[in-house]
C-alpha positions as CSV (number, residue, x, y, z in Angstrom):
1,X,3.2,-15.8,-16.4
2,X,6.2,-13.7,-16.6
3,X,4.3,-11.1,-17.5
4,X,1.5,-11.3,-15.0
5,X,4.5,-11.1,-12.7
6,X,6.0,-7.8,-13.6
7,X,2.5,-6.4,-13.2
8,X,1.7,-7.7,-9.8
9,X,5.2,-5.6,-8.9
10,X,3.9,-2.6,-11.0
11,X,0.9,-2.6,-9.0
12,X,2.9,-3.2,-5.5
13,X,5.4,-0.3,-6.5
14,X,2.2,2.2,-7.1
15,X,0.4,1.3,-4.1
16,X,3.4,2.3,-2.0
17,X,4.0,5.7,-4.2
18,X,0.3,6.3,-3.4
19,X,0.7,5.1,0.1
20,X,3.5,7.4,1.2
21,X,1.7,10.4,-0.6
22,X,-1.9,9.8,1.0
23,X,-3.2,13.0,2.8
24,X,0.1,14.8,1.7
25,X,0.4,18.1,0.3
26,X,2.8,19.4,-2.4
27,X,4.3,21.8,0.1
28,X,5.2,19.1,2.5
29,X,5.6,16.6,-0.6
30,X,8.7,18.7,-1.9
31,X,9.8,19.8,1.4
32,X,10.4,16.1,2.4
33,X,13.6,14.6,0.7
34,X,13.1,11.4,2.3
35,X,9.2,11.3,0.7
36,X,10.7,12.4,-2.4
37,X,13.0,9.9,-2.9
38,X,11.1,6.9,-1.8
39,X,8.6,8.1,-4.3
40,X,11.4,8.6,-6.9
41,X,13.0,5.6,-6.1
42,X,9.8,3.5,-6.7
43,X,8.8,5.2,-10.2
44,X,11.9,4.3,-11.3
45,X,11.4,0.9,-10.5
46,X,8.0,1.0,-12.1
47,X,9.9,2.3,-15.2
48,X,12.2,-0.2,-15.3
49,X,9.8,-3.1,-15.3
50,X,8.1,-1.6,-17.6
51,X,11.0,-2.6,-20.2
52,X,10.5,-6.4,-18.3
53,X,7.0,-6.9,-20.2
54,X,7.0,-9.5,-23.4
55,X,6.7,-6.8,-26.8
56,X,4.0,-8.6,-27.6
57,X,2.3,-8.4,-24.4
58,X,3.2,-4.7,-24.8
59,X,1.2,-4.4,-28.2
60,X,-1.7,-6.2,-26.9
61,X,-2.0,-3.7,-24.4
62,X,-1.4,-0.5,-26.0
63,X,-3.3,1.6,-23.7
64,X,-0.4,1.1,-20.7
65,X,2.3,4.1,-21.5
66,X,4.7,1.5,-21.2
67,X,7.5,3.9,-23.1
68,X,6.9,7.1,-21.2
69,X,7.5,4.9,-17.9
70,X,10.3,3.7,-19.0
71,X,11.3,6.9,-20.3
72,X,10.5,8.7,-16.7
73,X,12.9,6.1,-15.7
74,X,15.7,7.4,-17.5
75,X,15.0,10.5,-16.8
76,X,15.6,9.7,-12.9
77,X,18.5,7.6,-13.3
78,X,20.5,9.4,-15.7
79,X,19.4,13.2,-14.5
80,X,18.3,12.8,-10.7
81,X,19.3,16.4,-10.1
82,X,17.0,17.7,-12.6
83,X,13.8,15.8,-11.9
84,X,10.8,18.2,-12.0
85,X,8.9,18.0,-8.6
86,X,5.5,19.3,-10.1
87,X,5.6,16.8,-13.0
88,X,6.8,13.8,-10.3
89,X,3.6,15.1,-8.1
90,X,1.3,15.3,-11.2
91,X,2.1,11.8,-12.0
92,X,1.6,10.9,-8.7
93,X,-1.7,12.7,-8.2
94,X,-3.2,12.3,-12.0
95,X,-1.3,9.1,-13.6
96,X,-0.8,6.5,-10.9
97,X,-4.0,5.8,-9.7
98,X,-5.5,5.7,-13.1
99,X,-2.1,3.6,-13.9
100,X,-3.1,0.9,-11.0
101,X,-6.4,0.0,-12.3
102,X,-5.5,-0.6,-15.7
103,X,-2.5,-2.6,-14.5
104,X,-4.7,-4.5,-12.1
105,X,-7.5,-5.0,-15.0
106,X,-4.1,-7.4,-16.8
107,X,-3.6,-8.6,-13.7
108,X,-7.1,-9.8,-12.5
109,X,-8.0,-10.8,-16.1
């Protein structure tokens, strides 16, 4: 249950990320602060449930990059300044909507 938990807030967290970006360019995407941080803010949540999940849970479902989220999570907590605007927009483009539907496969299981 706990775990169905975090993913239902995984999920929400992405569907906002892709909300605010929807129909949004890179150009206006960095040129925004407030978009970036509201998008920053929310894959750093994502990354810090993703430390939340049971290890065994985890193991079971190896094809999540549960690490690397949490790991882009450190990366914005502890080095804000130096966050990569093409990578966060890559992720955001390429990852996250890939990201939902495996999330939501656990989660509608």
């Amino acid at each position: 249950m706990k775990n169905k938990i975090i993913v239902g807030k995984m999920i929400k967290y992405i569907e906002k990320i892709l909300a605010y970006t929807d129909g949004v360019s890179y150009d206006d995407f960095s040129k925004n602060s407030i978009l970036v941080e509201a998008c920053v803010f929310n894959l750093g949540q994502l990354g810090e449930l993703s430390n939340k999940t049971d290890k065994d849970f985890e193991a079971e479902n190896s094809s999540i990059p549960w690490r690397t989220m949490y790991g882009l999570r450190n990366k914005i907590v502890h080095d804000y300044e130096g966050v990569n605007l093409v990578l966060i927009w890559d992720i955001i483009k390429n990852d996250l909507p890939e990201l939902k539907n495996a999330l939501s496969d656990l989660y509608f299981e």
